[in-house]
N, C-alpha and C positions, 0 to 999 in steps of 0.2 A: 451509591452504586460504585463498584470496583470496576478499573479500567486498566487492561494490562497493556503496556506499548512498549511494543518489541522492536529494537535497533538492532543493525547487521554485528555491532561490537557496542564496548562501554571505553574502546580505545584506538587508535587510529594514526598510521603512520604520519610525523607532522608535514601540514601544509594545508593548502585552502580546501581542499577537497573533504580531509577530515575536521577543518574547524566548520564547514559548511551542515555535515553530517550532526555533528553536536548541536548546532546552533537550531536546524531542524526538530532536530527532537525536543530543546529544549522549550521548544513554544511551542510544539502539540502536546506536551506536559502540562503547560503554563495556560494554553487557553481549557484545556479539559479541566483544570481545577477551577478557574474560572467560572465554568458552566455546571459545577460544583460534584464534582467526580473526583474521588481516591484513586491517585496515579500511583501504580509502579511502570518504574521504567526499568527493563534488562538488555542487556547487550548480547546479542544468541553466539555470538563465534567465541566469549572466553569465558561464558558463566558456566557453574557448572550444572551436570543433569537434574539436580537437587532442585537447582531455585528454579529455571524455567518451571518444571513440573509442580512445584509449590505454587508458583507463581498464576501458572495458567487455571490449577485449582481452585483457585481464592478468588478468580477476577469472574464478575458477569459479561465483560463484553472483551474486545482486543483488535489492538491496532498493529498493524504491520508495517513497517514506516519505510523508504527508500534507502538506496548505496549502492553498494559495488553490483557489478555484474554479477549474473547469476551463472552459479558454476554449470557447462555446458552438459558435465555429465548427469546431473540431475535429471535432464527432459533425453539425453543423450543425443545432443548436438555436439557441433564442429571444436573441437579443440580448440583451433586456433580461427580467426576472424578479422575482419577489416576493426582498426578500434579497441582491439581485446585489451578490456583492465585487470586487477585485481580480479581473485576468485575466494569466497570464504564459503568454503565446501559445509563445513558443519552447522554455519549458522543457516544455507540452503537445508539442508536437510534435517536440522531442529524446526523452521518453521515452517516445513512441508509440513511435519508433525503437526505440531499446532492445526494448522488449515485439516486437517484431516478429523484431530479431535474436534473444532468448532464443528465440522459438516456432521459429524457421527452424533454430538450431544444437541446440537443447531441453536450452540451460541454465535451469541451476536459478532460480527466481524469484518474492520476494515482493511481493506488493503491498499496504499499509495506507494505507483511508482514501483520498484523494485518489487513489495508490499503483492501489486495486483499481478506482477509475474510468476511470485511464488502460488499464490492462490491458482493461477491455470495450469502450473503445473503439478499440483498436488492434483488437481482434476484430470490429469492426464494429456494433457497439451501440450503444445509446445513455442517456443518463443524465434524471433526472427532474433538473431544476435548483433546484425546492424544494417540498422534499417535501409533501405533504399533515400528516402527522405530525411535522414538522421540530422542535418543540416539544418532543417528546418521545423526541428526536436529539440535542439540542444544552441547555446553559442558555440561557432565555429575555433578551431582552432585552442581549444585550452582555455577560455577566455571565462571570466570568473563571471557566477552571477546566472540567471537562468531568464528566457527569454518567452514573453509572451504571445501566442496564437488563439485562435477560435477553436470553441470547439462543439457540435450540435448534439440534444440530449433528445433520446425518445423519450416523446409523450409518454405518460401511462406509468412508466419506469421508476421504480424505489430511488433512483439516483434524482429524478424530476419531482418525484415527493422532496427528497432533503434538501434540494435545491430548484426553486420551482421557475427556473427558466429554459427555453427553445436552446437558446446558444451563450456558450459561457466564454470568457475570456479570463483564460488558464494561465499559471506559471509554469515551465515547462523547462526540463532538463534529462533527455535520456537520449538513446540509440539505439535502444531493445524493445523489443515491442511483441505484443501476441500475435503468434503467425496461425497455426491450428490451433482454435479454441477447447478447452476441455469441454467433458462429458458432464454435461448436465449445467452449461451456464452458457448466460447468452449475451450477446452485445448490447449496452446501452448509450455509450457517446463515440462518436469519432472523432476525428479533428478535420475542418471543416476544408483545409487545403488540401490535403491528400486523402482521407478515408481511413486512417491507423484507428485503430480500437484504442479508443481514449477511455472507458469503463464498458466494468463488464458485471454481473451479479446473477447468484443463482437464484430462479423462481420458486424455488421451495424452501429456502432458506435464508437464514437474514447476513446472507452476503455479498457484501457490495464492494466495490474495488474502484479506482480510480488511476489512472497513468499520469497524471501530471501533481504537484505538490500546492495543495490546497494549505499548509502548515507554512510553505514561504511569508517572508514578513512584505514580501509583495502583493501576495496574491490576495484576490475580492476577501475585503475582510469576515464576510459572513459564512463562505466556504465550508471550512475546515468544524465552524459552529456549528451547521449545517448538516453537517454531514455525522458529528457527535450525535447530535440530536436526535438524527434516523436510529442512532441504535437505541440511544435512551429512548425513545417513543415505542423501541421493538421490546426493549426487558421491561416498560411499564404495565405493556400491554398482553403482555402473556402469562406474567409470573411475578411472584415478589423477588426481589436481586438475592444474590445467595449472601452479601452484605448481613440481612438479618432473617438468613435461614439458621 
């Protein structure tokens, strides 16, 4: 099975924030091949329109991975905001794309972090740009490294399939968060101190999302395996992978 995993760049101005981005990707790579899946990894803000589109052709399922902020104009939010970082406008708007071809062909599809903002807002929703409780999302002040909370999963929920517990303790690094959900998806975890939309997935299709980073080398090691799994159990189960169509 082919697994496409999409990072916001394949480059990244230097310091810990982009060696943090790299280091991310490079172990949701490294455990998908692991659990014996054909990675590509592209970088949506400087590839060009060629390979994403190749790329997203070839694979049966696709992961959306975390980073910068999401450009405000996309959902057509506030310019400017408490917190504002970076914006990489094209790589929002290549994997708005994407999220839109997986719902219209209803491939398989992750979204972490960053990952599950673009997915609400390809659904037509929109995002809070910084949170009220941002504080206790992220480490305070610049401080390197991402910080752990609770967070409770509805029963019944494809997120409680891939991971089959009440309440998870997550690694956690944002300040953005779903404020109006999109059209046609619903909540399935929050975070257990404040209520923020910790996942979210659509019921008629195999999309699932997650707001905190299962792919950290902190986080519950079975996570991230877990959460692969759910897709590979959705392309076993409906179709042969287009691998050997």
């Amino acid at each position: 099975m082919k697994l496409l995993v999409i990072a916001p760049a394949s480059r990244y101005q230097p310091g810990h924030f982009g060696e943090l981005l790299v280091a991310l990707a490079d172990r949701t790579v490294a455990l998908a091949r692991e659990a014996g899946w054909t990675t590509t990894l592209i970088g949506m803000q400087d590839c060009g329109d060629h390979v994403w589109h190749a790329a997203l052709a070839a694979a049966d399922a696709v992961v959306l991975l975390g980073g910068h902020d999401v450009d405000p104009r996309v959902y057509k939010g506030r310019n400017e905001y408490p917190g504002s970082g970076d914006h990489l406008g094209t790589a929002d708007r290549r994997s708005i794309a994407v999220v839109q071809a997986c719902r219209a062909d209803r491939r398989p599809l992750l979204g972490i972090c960053r990952g599950m903002q673009l997915i609400n807002v390809a659904y037509g929703g929109n995002l809070s740009p910084d949170l009220f409780t941002a504080q206790t999302h992220r480490l305070p002040g610049g401080q390197r490294g991402m910080l752990d909370h609770l967070v409770d999963v509805e029963a019944g929920s494809r997120l409680a399939d891939a991971l089959p517990a009440e309440r998870l303790t997550v690694r956690s690094s944002h300040h953005q968060g779903v404020e109006r959900l999109g059209e046609g998806l619903r909540p399935t975890a929050w975070a257990t101190h404040d209520g923020v939309i910790e996942g979210i997935e659509d019921p008629d299709r195999p999309v699932l999302a997650v707001q905190w980073h299962p792919e950290d080398e902190g986080a519950e090691p079975d996570q991230l395996t877990g959460l692969l799994g759910w897709l590979a159990a959705h392309i076993r189960s409906t179709e042969a992978p287009r691998a050997s169509a």
